[in-house]
N, C-alpha and C positions, 0 to 999 in steps of 0.2 A: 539264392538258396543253395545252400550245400548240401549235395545225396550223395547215399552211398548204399553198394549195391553189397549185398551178403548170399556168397555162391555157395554151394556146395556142393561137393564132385566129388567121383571116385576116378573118373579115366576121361577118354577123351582129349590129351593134353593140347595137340594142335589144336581141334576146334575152340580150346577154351583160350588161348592164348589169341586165337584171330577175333575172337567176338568180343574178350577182354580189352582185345587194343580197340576198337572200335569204342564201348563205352568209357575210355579212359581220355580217348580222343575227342570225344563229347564231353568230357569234363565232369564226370561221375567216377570215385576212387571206388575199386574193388575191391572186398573183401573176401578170400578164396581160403575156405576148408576142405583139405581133400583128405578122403578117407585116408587114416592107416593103415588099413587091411592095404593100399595100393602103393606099391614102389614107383614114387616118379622118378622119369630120367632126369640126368643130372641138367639136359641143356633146359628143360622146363624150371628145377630151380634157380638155376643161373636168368632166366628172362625176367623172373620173378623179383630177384634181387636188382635190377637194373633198369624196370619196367618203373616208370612215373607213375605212381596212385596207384598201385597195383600188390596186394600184402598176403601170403600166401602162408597157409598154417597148416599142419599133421598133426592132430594133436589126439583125437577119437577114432578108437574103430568102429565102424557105425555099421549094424547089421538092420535088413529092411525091417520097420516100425519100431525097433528100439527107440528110446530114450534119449541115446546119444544124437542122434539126429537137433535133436531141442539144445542138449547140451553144447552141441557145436557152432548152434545159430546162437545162443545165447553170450558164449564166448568169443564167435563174432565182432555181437555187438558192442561188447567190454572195450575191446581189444579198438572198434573205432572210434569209439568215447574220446579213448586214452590220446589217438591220436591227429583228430580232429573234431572242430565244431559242427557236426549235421543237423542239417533241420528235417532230414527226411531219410528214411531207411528201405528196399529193397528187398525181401529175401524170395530169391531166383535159385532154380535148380541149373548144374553146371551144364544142362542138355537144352536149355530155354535161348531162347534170340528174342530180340525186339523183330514187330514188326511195322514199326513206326520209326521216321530218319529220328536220330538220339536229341535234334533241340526239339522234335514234337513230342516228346517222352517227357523232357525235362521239366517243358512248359507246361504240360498239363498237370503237373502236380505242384509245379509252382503256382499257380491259378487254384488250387485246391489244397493247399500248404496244412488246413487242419482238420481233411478229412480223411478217413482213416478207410483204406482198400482193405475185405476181407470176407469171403465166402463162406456162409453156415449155413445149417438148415437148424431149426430151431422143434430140437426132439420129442416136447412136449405135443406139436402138432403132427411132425413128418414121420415119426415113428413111433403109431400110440398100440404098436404092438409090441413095443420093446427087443425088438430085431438086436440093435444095438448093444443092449444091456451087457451082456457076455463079455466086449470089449474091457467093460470096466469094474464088472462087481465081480469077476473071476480075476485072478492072478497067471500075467505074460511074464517071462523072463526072454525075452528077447533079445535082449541085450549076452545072453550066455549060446543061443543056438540060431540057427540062419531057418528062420521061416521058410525060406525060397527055395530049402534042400527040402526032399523027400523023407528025411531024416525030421526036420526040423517042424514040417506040417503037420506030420504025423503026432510027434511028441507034444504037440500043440491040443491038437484034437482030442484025443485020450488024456491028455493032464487036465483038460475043460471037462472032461468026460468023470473024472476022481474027484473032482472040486463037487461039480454038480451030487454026485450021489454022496458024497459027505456031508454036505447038506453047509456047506462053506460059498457065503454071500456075504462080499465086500458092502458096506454102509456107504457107500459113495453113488454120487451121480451128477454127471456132466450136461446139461441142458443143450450146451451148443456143441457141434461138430461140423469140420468142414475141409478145406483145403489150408495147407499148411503155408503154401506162396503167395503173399501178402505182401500190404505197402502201409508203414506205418509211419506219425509224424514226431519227431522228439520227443513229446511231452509224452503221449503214449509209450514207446519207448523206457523213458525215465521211469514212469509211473508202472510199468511191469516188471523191469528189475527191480525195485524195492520194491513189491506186493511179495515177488518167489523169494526176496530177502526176509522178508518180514513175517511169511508166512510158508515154511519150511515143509508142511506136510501138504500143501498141494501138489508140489513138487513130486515129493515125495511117491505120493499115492501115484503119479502119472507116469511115473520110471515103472509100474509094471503092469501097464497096460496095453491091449492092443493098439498100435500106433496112436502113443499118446500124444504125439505132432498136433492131432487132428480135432484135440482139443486145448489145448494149451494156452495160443491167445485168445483163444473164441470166448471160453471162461472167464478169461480175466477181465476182457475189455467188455462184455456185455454183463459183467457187474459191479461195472467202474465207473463215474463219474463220463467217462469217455464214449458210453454206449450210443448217444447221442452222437457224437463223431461219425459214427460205421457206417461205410457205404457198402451193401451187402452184393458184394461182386466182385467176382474173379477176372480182371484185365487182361488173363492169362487166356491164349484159346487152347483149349482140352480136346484130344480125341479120345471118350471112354467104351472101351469094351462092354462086353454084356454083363462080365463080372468087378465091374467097376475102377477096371486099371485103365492105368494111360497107355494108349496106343503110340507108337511114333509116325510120326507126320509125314505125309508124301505130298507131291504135284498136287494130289487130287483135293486136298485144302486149301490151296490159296485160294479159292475163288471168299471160300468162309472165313478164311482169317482177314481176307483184306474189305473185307464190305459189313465184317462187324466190327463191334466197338474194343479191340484189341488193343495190346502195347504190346505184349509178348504171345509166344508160342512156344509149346511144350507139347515132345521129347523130340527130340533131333538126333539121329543118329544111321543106320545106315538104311539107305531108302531112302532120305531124307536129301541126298544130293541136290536133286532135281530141284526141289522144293525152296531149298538155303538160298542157290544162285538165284531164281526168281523175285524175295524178298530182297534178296542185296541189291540187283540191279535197281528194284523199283522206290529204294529207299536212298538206294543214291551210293551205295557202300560198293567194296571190294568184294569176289563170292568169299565164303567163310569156309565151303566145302569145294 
C-alpha cells in the first residue's frame, strides 16, 4: 500500500525536515505546504529539492481558521494524485510526530485499507443549544484579518455583533464538526474531490465560515456513500486547554500517549524537548529535538 502524508507548516524548518526524513525513511512520501506568509531558508528548500519522496509547496497564506487552510490540504492532495498512485492519505500538522516506530504506522492502516480515520461530534445531539451555530449562519472573512491579533478578534466579535442585530442569518447548516487531521482511503479521497467539483457552493459557503476546516470532510463523507467507512477517532493524542485549543506537549505526556491508542502526537514545539527525545528513543528513531 502506497501512503502519503499531507503536512502543513508555517515554521519549524529543522524539526520538519528531521521527522520528514524519518517518514520518508519508512517509505511514506511527504507532501509539505508551508505557509506564505513564512520566508523559508534557502538551505530548507534546497533539502527539499534533493530529499527522496519529499515535495514542498508555498502557495497559500493561510491565516488561523481561514479557508485557505482547506484550500492548501486540497491542493496537496491534487498535487499527489499527479504524482503517484496512493491507496491511503495523511493530513498532519507540521508540529505532529508519530509515536508509533513508522512500519507500526504503516501497518495498521494497511490492515484497515478502507476504513476511514475521523473525529466528529455529531451537532444534532452534542450541541442541541446551538453554541456552534454563529460559526456558520454568520459571515467570517478570515481569510482577509488574522483572528489571533487583538485587531482581528475584535473585528470579529463586533462584525457577529452587526450581523446578529440586522437580523442577517445564513440558510446553511453543518451537522458534523470535528478535528481537521484525519486519515483517509483513495476512494474517499477521489470521491471528495469531485463532490467540491461538482458541487461549487458548499465550498463555497465554507470559505466564510468559522474554521471551516472543522467541517469540511466531516460533511462530506457522513453524507456519502462512505459514512459507513468512518472510524469516529482521532489517532492523534490532543492536549486541549479549557478553551479548547491545543496545548503543546511536554515529559508529562508520555505516560498518555504511550499507553493509549495513538499514531501521532500534537503540537511540538518548545517544551517539548524533553518529551520528542523520549518518543524517539522508545520507537527506536534518532531525537528529532
Amino acid at each position: 500500500m502506497n501512503q502519503a502524508f499531507l503536512i502543513t507548516a508555517y515554521k519549524d524548518f529543522d524539526w520538519i525536515k528531521r521527522t520528514v526524513g524519518i517518514y520518508t525513511k519508512g517509505g511514506i512520501d511527504c507532501y509539505i505546504h508551508m505557509d506564505k506568509k513564512t520566508k523559508m531558508p534557502e538551505d530548507f528548500i534546497r533539502w527539499a529539492k534533493k530529499e527522496a519522496g519529499v515535495y514542498l509547496y508555498s502557495r497559500y497564506k493561510i491565516n488561523w481558521g481561514s479557508y485557505k487552510h482547506i484550500s492548501a490540504v486540497l491542493f496537496l492532495i491534487k498535487e499527489a494524485l499527479k504524482n503517484g498512485d496512493y491507496d491511503y492519505f495523511h493530513i498532519i500538522s507540521g508540529n505532529s510526530f508519530i509515536v508509533r516506530p513508522m512500519h507500526e504506522v504503516k501497518a495498521f492502516f494497511e490492515e484497515n485499507p478502507d476504513v476511514n480515520y475521523i473525529q466528529m461530534d455529531d451537532l444534532d445531539v452534542m450541541d442541541t443549544e446551538h453554541a456552534i451555530d454563529p460559526w456558520f449562519i454568520y459571515y467570517h472573512f478570515l481569510h482577509l484579518y488574522d483572528k489571533k491579533t487583538s485587531f482581528g478578534n475584535n473585528f470579529d466579535y463586533y462584525f457577529l455583533k452587526v450581523q446578529n442585530r440586522l437580523g442577517i442569518r445564513r440558510k446553511i447548516r453543518y451537522r458534523y464538526h470535528g478535528l481537521f487531521y484525519a486519515h483517509f482511503s483513495r476512494a474517499f479521497m477521489d470521491y471528495a474531490l469531485n463532490y467540491v467539483d461538482k458541487t461549487p457552493g458548499y465550498f463555497k459557503n465554507l470559505k466564510t465560515c468559522n474554521i471551516g476546516e472543522e467541517f469540511f470532510f466531516h460533511n462530506i463523507i457522513m453524507n456519502s456513500p462512505y459514512r459507513n467507512t468512518v472510524k469516529n477517532e482521532s489517532l492523534f493524542y490532543n492536549k486541549w486547554s479549557q478553551g479548547g485549543v491545543a496545548e503543546f506537549l511536554t515529559e508529562e505526556d508520555y505516560k498518555a500517549i504511550m499507553e493509549g491508542n495513538h499514531l501521532f502526537a500534537r503540537k511540538f514545539g518548545k517544551g517539548s524537548e524533553e518529551l520528542a527525545r523520549h518518543i524517539c528513543k522508545t520507537i527506536g528513531e534518532e531525537s528529532v529535538m
